[in-house]
C-alpha positions as CSV (number, residue, x, y, z in Angstrom):
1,X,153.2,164.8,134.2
2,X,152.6,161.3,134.8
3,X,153.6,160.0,138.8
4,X,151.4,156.6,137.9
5,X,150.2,153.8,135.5
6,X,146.7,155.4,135.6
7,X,147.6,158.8,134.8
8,X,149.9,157.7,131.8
9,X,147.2,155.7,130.5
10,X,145.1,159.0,130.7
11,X,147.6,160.5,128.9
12,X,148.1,157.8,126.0
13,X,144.1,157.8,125.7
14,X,143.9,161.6,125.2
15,X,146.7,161.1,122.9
16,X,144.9,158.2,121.1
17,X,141.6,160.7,120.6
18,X,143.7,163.4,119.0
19,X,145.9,160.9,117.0
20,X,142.6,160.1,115.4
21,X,141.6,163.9,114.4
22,X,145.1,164.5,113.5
23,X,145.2,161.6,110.6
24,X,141.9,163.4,109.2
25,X,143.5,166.5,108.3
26,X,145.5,167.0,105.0
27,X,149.0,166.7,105.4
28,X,149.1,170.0,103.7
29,X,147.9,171.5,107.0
30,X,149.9,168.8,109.4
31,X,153.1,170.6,107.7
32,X,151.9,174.2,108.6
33,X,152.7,173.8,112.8
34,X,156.4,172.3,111.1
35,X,156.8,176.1,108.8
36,X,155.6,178.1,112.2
37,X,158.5,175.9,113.6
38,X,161.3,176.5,111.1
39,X,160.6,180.0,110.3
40,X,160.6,180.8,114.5
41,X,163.8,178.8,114.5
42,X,165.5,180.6,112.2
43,X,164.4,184.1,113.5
44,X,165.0,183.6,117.0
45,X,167.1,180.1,117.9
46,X,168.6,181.9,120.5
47,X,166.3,180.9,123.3
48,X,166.3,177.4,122.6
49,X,169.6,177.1,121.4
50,X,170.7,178.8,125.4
51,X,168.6,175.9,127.2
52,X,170.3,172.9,125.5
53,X,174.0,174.5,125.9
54,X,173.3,175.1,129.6
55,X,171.2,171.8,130.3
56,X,174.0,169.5,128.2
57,X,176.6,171.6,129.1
58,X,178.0,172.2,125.5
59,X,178.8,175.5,123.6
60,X,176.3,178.1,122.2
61,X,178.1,177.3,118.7
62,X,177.6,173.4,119.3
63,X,174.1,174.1,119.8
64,X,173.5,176.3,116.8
65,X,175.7,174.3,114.5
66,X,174.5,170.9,115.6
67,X,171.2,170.9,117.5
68,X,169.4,173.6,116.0
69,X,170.3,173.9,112.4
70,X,169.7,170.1,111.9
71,X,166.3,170.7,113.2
72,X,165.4,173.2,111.1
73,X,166.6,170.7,108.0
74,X,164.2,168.1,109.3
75,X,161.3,170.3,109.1
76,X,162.7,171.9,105.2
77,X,163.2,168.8,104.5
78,X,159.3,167.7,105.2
79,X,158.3,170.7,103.8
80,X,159.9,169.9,100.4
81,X,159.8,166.2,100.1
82,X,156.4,164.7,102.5
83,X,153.7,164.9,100.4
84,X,155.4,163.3,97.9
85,X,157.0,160.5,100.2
86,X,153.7,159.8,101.4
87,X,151.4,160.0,98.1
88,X,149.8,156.7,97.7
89,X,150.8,154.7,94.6
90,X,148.7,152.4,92.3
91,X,150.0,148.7,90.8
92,X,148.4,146.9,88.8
93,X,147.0,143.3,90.6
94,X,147.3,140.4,87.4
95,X,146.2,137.5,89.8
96,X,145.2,134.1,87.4
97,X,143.3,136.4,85.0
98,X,145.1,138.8,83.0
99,X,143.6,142.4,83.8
100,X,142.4,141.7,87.2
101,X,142.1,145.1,88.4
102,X,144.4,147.2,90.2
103,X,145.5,148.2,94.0
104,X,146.3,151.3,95.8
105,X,149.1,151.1,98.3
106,X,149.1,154.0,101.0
107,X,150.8,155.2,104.2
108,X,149.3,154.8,107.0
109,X,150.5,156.0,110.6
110,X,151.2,154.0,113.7
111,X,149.0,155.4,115.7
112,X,150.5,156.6,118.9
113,X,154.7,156.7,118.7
114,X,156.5,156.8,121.8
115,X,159.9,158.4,121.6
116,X,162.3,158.2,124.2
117,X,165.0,161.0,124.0
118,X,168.3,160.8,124.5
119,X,170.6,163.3,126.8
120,X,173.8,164.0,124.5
121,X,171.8,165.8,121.4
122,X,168.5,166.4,123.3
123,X,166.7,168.6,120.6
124,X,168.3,167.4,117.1
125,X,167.7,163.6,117.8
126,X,164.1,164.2,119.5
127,X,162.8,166.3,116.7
128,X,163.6,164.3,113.8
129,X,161.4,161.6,115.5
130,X,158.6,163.8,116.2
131,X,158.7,165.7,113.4
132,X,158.7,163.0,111.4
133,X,155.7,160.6,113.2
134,X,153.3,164.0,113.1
135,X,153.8,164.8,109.6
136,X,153.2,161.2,108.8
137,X,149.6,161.4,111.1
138,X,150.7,160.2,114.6
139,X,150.6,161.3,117.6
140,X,153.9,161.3,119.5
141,X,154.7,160.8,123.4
142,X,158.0,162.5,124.3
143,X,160.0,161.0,127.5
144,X,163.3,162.7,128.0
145,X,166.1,162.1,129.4
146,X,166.7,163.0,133.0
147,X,169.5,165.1,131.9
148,X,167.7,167.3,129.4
149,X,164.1,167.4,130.6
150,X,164.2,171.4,130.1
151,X,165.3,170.6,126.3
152,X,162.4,168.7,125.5
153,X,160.3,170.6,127.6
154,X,161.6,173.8,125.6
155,X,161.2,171.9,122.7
156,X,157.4,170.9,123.5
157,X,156.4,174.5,123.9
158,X,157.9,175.6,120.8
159,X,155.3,172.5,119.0
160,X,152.3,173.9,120.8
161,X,152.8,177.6,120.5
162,X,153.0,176.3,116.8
163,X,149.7,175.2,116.4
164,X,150.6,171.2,117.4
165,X,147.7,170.4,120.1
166,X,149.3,169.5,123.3
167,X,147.6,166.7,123.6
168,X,148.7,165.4,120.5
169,X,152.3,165.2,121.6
170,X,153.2,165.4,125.6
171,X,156.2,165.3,127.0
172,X,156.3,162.8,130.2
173,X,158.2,163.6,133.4
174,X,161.8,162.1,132.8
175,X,161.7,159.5,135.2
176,X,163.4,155.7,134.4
177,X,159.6,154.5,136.4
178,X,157.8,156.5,133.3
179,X,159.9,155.0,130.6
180,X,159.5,151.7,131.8
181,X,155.8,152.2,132.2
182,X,155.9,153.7,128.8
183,X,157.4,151.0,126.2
184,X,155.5,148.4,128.4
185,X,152.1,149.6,127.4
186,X,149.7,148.3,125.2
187,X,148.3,152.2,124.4
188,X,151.3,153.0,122.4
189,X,152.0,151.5,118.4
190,X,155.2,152.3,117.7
191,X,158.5,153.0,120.2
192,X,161.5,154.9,118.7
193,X,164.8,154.4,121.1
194,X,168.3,156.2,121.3
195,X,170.3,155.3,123.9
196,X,172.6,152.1,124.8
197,X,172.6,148.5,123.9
198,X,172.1,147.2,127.3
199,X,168.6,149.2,127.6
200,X,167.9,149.2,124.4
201,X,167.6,145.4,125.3
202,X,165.4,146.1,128.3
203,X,163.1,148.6,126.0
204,X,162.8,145.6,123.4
205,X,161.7,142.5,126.1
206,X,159.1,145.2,127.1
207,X,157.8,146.1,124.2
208,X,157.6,142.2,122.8
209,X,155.5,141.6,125.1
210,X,152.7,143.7,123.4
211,X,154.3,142.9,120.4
212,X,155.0,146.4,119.7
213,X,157.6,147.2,116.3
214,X,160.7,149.8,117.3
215,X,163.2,152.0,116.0
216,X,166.5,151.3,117.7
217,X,169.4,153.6,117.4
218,X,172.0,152.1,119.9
219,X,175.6,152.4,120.8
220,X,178.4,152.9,118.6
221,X,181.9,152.3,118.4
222,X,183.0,154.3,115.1
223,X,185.7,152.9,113.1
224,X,187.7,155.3,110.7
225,X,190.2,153.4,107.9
226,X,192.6,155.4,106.9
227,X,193.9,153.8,102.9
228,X,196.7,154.1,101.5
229,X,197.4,157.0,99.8
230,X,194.7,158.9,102.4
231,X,195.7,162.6,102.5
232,X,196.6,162.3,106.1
233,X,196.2,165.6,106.9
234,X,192.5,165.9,105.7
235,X,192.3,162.4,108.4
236,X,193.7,163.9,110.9
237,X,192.0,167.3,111.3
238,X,188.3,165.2,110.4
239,X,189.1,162.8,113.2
240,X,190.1,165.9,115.7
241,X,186.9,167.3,114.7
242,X,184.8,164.4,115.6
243,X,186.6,163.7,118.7
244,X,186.0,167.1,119.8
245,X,182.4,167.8,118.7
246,X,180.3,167.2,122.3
247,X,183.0,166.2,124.2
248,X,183.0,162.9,122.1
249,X,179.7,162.0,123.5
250,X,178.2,161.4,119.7
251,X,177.0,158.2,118.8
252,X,179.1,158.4,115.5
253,X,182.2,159.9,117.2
254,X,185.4,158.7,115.8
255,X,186.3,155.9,118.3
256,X,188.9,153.8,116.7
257,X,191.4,154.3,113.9
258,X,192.8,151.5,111.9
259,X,195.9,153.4,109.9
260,X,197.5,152.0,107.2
261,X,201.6,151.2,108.1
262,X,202.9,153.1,105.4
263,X,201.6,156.7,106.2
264,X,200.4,155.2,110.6
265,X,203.6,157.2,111.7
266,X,202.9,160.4,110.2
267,X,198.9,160.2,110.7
268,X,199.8,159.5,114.3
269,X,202.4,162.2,114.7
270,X,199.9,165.0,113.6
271,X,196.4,163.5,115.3
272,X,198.8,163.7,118.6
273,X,200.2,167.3,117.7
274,X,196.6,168.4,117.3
275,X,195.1,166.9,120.0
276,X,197.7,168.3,122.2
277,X,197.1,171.8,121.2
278,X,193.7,171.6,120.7
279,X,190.8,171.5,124.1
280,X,187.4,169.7,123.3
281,X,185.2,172.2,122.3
282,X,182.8,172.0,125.5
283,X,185.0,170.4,128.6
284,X,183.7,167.1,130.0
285,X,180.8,167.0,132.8
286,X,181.6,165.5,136.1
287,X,180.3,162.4,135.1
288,X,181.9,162.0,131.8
289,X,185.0,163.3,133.7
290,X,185.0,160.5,136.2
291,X,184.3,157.8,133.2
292,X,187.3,159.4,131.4
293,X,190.2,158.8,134.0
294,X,188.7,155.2,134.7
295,X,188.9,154.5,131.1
296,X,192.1,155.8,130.5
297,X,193.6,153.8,133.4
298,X,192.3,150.8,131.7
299,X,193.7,151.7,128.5
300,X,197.3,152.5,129.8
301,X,196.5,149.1,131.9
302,X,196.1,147.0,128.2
303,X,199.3,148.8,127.1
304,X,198.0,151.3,125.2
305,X,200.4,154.9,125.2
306,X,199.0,158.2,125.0
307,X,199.5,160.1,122.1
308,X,198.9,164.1,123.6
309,X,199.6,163.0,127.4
310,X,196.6,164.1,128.8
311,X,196.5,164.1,132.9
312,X,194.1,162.7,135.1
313,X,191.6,165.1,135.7
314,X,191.5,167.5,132.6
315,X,187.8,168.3,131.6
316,X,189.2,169.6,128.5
317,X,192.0,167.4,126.7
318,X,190.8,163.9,124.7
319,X,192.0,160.4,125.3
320,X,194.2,159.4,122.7
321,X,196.1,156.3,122.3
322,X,197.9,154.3,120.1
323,X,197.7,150.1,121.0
324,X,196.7,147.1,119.7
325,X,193.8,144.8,120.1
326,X,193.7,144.9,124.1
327,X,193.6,148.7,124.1
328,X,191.0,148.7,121.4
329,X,188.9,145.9,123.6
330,X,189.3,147.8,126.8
331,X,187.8,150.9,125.2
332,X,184.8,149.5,123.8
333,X,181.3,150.5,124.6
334,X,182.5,154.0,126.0
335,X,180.6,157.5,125.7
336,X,183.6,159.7,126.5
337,X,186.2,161.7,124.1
338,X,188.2,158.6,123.9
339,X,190.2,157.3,121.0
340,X,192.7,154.5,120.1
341,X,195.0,154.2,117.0
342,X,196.1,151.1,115.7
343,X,198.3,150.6,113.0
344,X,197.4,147.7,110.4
345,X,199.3,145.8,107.6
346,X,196.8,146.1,104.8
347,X,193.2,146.4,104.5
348,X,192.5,142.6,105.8
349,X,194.1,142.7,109.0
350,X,191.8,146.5,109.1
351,X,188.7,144.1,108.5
352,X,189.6,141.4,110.9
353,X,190.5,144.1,113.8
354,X,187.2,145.8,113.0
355,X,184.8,142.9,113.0
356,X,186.2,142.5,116.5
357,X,183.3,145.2,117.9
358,X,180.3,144.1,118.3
359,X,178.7,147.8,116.8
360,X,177.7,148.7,114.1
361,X,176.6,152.3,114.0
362,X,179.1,154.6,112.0
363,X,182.1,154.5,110.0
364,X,184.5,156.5,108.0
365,X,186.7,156.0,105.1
366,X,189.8,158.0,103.8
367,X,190.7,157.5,100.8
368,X,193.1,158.5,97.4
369,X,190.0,157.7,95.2
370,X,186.3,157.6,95.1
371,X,186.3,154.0,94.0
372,X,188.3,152.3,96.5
373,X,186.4,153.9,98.9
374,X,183.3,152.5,97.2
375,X,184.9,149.5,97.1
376,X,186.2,149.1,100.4
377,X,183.0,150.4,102.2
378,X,180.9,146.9,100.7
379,X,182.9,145.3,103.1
380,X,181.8,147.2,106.1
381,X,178.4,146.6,108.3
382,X,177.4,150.3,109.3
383,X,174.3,151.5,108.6
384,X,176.5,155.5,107.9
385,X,179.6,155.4,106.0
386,X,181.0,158.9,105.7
387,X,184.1,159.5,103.0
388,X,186.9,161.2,104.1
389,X,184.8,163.2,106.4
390,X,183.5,162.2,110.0
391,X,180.0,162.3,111.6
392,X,178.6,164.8,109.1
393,X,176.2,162.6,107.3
394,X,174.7,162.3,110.3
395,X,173.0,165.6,110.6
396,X,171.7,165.7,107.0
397,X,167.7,165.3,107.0
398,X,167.8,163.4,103.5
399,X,170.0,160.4,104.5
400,X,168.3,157.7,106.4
401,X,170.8,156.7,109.6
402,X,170.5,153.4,111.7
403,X,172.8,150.8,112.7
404,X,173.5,147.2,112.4
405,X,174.2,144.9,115.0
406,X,174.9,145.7,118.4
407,X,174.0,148.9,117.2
408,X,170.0,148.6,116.3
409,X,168.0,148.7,113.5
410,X,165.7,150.9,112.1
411,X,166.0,154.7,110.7
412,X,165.5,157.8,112.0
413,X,165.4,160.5,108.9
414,X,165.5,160.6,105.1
415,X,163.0,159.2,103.0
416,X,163.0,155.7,105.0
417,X,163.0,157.7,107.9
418,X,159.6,159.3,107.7
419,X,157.9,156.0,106.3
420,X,159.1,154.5,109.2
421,X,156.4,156.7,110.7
422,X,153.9,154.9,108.7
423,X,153.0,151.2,107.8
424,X,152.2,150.3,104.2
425,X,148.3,149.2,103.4
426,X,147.2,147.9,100.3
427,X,143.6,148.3,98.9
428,X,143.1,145.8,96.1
429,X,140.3,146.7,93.0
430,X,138.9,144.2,91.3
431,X,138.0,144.8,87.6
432,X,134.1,144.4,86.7
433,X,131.9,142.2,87.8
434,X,132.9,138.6,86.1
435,X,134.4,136.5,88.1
436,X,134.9,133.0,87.0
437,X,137.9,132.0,89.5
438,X,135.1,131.6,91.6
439,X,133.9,128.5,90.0
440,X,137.5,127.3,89.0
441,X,138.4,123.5,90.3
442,X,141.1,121.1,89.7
443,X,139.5,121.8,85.9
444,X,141.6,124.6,85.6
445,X,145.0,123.4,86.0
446,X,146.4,123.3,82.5
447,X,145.5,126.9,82.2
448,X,147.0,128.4,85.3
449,X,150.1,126.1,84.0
450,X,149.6,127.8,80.4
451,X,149.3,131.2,82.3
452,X,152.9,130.6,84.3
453,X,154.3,129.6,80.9
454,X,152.8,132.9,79.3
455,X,154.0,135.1,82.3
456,X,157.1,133.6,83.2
457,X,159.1,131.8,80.5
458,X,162.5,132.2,80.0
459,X,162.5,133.3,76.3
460,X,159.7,135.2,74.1
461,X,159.0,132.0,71.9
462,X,157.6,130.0,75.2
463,X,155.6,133.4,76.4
464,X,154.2,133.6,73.3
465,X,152.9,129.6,72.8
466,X,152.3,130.2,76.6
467,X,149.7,133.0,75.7
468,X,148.2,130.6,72.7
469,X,147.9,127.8,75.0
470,X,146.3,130.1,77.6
471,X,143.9,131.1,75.3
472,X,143.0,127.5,74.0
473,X,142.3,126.7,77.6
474,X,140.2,129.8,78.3
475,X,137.9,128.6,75.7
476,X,137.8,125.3,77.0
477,X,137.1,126.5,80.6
478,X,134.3,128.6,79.9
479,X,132.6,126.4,77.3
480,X,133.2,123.8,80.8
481,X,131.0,126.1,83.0
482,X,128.3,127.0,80.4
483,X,127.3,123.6,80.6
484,X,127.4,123.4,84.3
């Protein structure tokens, strides 16, 4: 566990050495430690799944349903899909002379991947990252959160007593000193970030400095648009479902509502019925706690009115208000079960309130019909746009998730996800041995314009003359250098 500069850099140079061996091996055998992993996962989660509900302070179901099954998905999902993600392809290479040869493009990895772990989903959002940069060929450099040091920790264990070499992927003390330390060296290629904007900033200026390239997954501030015509119950049990899930600290937890007038009254009606009968499914920490009753001052403060009249002090109720564009600024950039309703004219005024957030992370759409939900989601930024559902795309290991925005760049899983791990290289082949390009001069310039004429004109009578030409000038150019 690194206390100083020198023994991180120990650490990132062990790393480095491994990194090296690792990327030799087929990634036939880099997948076996991820099987060993999914197969202990499903035959005993209980252990790890007991850590990361006591350590985050969620329920054993939470951590099955949302930690441990997800991570399991990432590894089938590499199992399944890798090798053919991260086959090289061939193109052909034209250049001035037609049949110039071909190139092969492969996927190459980073090289040493620092990912810093969140505290909220501790396992799920770590592993996918990992997971992910060692199938690829890295090596990976885990620094936790302070508040789930014993997940990742956990979670390292479980990697090495599958057959990944410890010093391929170590798991740093959790310490703010080692993550600065971290992201600002130059011994690391490639940082991957979850947390919020404001130190996603700080990671970013660091890492510029060594010019480093990062995955940023930063915080959200979830809109859900409810259309007209929704089925408002399906809403309103989907939006108590993501508002509940963690005790609302999800990245892509419902956080505002923009209703349509002619169903807001009923939508609002039931959300407040449900939320008043229903507790989160894990009560809030101390800390969340504390966050929650300042927040919902401030929203009472902007004129915002409670829809399930939740008291100051209760760990297990949700915030849930109805206001207008003050309530919805005042509850901007929080992390607790909080969640304000506003009723809108049409789907304009939806827009405009929306594009008052600076986030970009999540959304969801209710809708009457496929199509204007497909139609009204080109209008939206997010990088996740779930349909009449909430926050369930996000655990699935195919789609790619990653903001916009306040909100980050970059992807975490799917297809993109995993060549995110990698950086493309391109090996060029040059056919035979002739090569009169060499020799070419100003001589040559009515045959490279014959060659954009044969290549590129708009209609097959000009590509055809272009090819005739082309050919005429050929001749011309190499009778030109037989005399030289």
């Amino acid at each position: 566990m690194p206390t100083d500069a020198a023994e991180l850099a120990a650490i990132l140079h062990a790393a480095r050495a491994a990194q090296e061996k690792w990327a030799q091996i087929p990634l036939s055998e880099r997948l076996k430690p991820i099987a060993k992993l999914r197969a202990r996962l499903a035959a005993d989660p209980g252990e790890l799944a007991d850590i990361v509900a006591l350590e985050i302070g969620k329920s054993r179901f939470e951590a099955i349903a949302a930690e441990i099954l997800p991570t399991a998905e990432a590894c089938a999902f590499l199992m399944n899909r890798a090798e053919r993600i991260l086959a090289p392809r061939t193109e052909p290479m034209k250049g001035t002379m037609p049949f110039a040869g071909h190139a092969i493009i492969r996927h190459v990895p980073w090289g040493v991947v620092a990912v810093l772990v969140p505290w909220n989903y501790p396992l799920f959002l770590c592993a996918g990252s990992v997971l992910n940069a060692l199938a690829a060929g890295n090596a990976v450099v885990m620094k936790p959160s302070p508040r789930a040091k014993k997940t990742v920790g956990a979670f390292g264990r479980w990697l090495y007593d599958a057959g990944v070499p410890h010093e391929l992927a170590p798991v740093l003390d959790s310490s703010d000193d080692t993550g600065r330390m971290l992201v600002s060296s130059p011994l690391i290629n490639r940082i991957v970030f979850t947390g919020g904007s404001a130190t996603g900033r700080s990671v970013l200026a660091a890492a510029a400095k060594n010019l480093i390239p990062a995955t940023m997954e930063l915080s959200g501030f979830d809109a859900v648009h409810i259309l007209p015509g929704a089925n408002v119950e399906l809403a309103a049990n989907a939006v108590t479902f993501g508002l509940r899930l963690n005790a609302g600290r999800t990245c892509v937890c419902p956080r505002r509502v923009f209703v349509d007038k002619s169903i807001s009254q009923q939508f609002t009606a039931l959300l407040g019925q449900k939320l008043t009968a229903l507790d989160l499914l894990s009560p809030m920490d101390p800390q969340t706690l504390c966050e929650a009753d300042e927040l919902a001052a401030k929203l009472v403060a902007s004129g915002g009115s409670s829809l399930n009249n939740r008291q100051s002090g209760d760990a297990k109720k949700a915030l849930v208000y109805s206001g207008g564009p003050s309530t919805l600024a005042a509850a901007q950039g929080n992390f607790v079960p909080a969640l304000v309703v506003a009723t809108v004219e049409n789907l304009d005024d939806a827009l405009s309130l929306d594009q008052n957030s600076k986030y970009a992370l999540g959304a969801s759409i209710f809708a009457s019909s496929k199509s204007a939900a497909l139609e009204f989601s080109k209008k939206l930024p997010p990088g996740m746009i779930a349909i009449n559902e909430c926050i369930m795309p996000a655990g699935e290991a195919a789609l790619p998730f990653g903001g916009a925005n306040e909100s980050g760049f970059g992807v975490r899983s799917g297809v993109e996800g995993l060549l995110e791990m990698t950086r493309p290289q391109s090996l060029g082949f040059a056919q035979g041995n002739f090569r009169p390009h060499h020799l070419a001069g100003a001589e040559t310039t009515n045959l490279l314009l014959a060659l954009l004429r044969a290549r590129h004109a708009p209609g097959i009578g000009g590509r055809i003359k272009g090819w005739i030409d082309y050919g005429i000038e050929t001749v011309r150019w190499l009778k030109t250098l037989r005399k030289k």
